[in-house]
LUMBA-138051 format. One record per residue (C-alpha): chain; x negated, y, z negated; residue in one letter. Coordinates in nm, 2 decimals, always signed. Each point is the difference from the previous one (the first is absolute). Layout:
% LUMBA-138051
<atom cadena="A" xx="X" yy="Y" zz="Z" residuo="A"/>
...
% end
This chain:
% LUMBA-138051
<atom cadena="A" xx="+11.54" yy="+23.66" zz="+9.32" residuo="X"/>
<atom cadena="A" xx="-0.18" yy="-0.24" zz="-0.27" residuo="X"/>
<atom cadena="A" xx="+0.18" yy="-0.22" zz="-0.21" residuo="X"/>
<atom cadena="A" xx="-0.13" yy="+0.18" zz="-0.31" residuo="X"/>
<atom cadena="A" xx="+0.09" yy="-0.37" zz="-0.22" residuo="X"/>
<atom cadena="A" xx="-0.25" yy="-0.18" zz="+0.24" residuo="X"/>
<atom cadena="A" xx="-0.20" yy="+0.29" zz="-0.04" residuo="X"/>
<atom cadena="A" xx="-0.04" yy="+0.00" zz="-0.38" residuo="X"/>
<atom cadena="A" xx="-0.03" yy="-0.37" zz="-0.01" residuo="X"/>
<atom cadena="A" xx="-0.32" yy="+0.04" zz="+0.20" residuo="X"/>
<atom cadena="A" xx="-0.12" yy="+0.25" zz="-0.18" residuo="X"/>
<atom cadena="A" xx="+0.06" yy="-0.25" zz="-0.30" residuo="X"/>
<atom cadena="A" xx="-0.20" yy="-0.27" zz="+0.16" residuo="X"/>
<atom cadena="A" xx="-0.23" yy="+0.26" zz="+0.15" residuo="X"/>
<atom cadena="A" xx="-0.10" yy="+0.11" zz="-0.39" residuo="X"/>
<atom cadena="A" xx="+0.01" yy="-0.33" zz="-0.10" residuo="X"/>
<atom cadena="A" xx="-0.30" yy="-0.10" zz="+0.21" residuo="X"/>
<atom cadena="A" xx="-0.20" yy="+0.35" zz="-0.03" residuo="X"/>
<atom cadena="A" xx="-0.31" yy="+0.05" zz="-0.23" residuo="X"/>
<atom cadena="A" xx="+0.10" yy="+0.39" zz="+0.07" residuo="X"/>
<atom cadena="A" xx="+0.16" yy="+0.19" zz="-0.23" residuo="X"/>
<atom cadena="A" xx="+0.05" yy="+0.25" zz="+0.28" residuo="X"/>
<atom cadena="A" xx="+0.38" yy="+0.11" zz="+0.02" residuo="X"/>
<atom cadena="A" xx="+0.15" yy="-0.17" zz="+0.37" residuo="X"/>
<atom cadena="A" xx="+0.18" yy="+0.19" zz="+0.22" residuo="X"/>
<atom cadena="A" xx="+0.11" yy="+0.01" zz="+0.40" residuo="X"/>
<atom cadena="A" xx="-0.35" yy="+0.10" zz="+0.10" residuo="X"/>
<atom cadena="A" xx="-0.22" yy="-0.23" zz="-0.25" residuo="X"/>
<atom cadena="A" xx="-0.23" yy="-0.19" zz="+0.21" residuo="X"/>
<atom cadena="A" xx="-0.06" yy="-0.29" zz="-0.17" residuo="X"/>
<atom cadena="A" xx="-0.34" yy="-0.13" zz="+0.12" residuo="X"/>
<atom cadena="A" xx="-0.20" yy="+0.38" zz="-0.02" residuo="X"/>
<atom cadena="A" xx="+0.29" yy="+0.16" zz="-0.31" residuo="X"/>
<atom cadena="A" xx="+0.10" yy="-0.33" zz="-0.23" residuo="X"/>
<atom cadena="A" xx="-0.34" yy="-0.18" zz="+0.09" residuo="X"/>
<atom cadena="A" xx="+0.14" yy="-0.31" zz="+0.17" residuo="X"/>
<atom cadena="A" xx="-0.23" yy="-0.23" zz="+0.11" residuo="X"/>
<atom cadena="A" xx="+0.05" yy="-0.32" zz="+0.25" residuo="X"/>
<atom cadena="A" xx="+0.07" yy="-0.26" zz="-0.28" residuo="X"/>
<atom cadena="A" xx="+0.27" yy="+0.25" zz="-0.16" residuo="X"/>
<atom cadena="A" xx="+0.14" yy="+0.07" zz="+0.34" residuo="X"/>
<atom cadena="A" xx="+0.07" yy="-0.36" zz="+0.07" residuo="X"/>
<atom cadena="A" xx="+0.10" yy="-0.01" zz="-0.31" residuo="X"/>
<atom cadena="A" xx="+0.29" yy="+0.29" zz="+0.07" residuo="X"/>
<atom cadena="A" xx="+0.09" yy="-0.18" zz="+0.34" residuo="X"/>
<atom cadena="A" xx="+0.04" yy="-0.35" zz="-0.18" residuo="X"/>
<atom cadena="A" xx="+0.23" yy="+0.16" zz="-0.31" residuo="X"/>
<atom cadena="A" xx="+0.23" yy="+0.19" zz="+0.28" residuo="X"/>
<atom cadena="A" xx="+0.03" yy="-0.26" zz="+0.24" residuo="X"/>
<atom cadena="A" xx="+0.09" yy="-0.27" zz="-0.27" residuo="X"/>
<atom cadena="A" xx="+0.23" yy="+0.26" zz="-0.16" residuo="X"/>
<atom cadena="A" xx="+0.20" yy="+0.16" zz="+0.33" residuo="X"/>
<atom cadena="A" xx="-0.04" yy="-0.35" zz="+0.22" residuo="X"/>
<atom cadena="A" xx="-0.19" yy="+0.20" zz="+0.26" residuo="X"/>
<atom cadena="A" xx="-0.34" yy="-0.01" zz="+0.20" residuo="X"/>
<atom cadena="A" xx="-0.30" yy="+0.22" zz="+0.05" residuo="X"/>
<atom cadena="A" xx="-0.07" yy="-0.03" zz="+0.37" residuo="X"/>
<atom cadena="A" xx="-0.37" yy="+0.02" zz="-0.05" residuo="X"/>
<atom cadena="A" xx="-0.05" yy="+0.05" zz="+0.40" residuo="X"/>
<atom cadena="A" xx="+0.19" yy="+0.26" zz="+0.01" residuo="X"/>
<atom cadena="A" xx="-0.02" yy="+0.18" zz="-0.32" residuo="X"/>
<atom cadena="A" xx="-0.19" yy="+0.34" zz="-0.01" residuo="X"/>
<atom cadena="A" xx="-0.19" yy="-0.04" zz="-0.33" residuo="X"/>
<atom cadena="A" xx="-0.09" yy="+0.33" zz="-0.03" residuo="X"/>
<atom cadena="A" xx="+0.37" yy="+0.15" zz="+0.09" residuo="X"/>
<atom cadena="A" xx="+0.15" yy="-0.26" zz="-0.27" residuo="X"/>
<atom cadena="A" xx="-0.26" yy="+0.11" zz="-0.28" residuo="X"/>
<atom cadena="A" xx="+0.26" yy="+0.26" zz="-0.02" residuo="X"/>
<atom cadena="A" xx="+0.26" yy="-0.04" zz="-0.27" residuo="X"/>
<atom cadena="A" xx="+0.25" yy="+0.16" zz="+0.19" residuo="X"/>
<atom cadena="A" xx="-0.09" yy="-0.24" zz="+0.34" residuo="X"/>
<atom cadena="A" xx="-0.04" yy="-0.26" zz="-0.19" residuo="X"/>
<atom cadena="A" xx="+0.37" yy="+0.01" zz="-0.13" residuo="X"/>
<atom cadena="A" xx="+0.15" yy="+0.08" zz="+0.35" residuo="X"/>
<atom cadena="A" xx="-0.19" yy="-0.31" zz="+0.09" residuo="X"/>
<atom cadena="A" xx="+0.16" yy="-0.25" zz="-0.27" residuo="X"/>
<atom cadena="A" xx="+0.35" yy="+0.16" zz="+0.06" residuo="X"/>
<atom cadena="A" xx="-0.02" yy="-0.02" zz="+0.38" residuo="X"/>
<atom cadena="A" xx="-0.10" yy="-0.36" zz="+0.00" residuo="X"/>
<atom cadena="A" xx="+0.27" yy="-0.13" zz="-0.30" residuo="X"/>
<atom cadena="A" xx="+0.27" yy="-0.22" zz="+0.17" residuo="X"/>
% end
């Protein structure tokens, strides 16, 4: 089950990096849907990992599983202490 709190605050910080005005849901991918690139992907990593004191494993991180909002979210709540 998602923690829909930690859910909306990424979508918050999500938006708050996106040129798109596209509307983000479970499925958005954000590379191919909200037009992430590298720089704002980074970007993304470095706001949630300052934000919930986690790490992106970049090893072992699938990068195209992740580009999906939904994964992405599972991600951050499974690795918050």
């Amino acid at each position: 089950m998602m923690n829909n709190n930690l859910k909306e605050e990424l979508k918050e910080v999500v938006m708050s990096i996106s040129k798109s005005k596209q509307e983000l849901n479970d499925d958005t991918n954000l590379c191919f849907d909200l037009g992430f690139d590298s720089v704002e992907m980074v970007e993304l990593f470095t706001e949630v990992e300052d934000k919930y004191k986690i790490e992106f494993d970049f090893d072992e991180v699938d990068f195209e599983d992740i580009a999906i909002f939904k994964n992405f979210v599972s991600y951050v709540e499974s690795n918050m202490k």
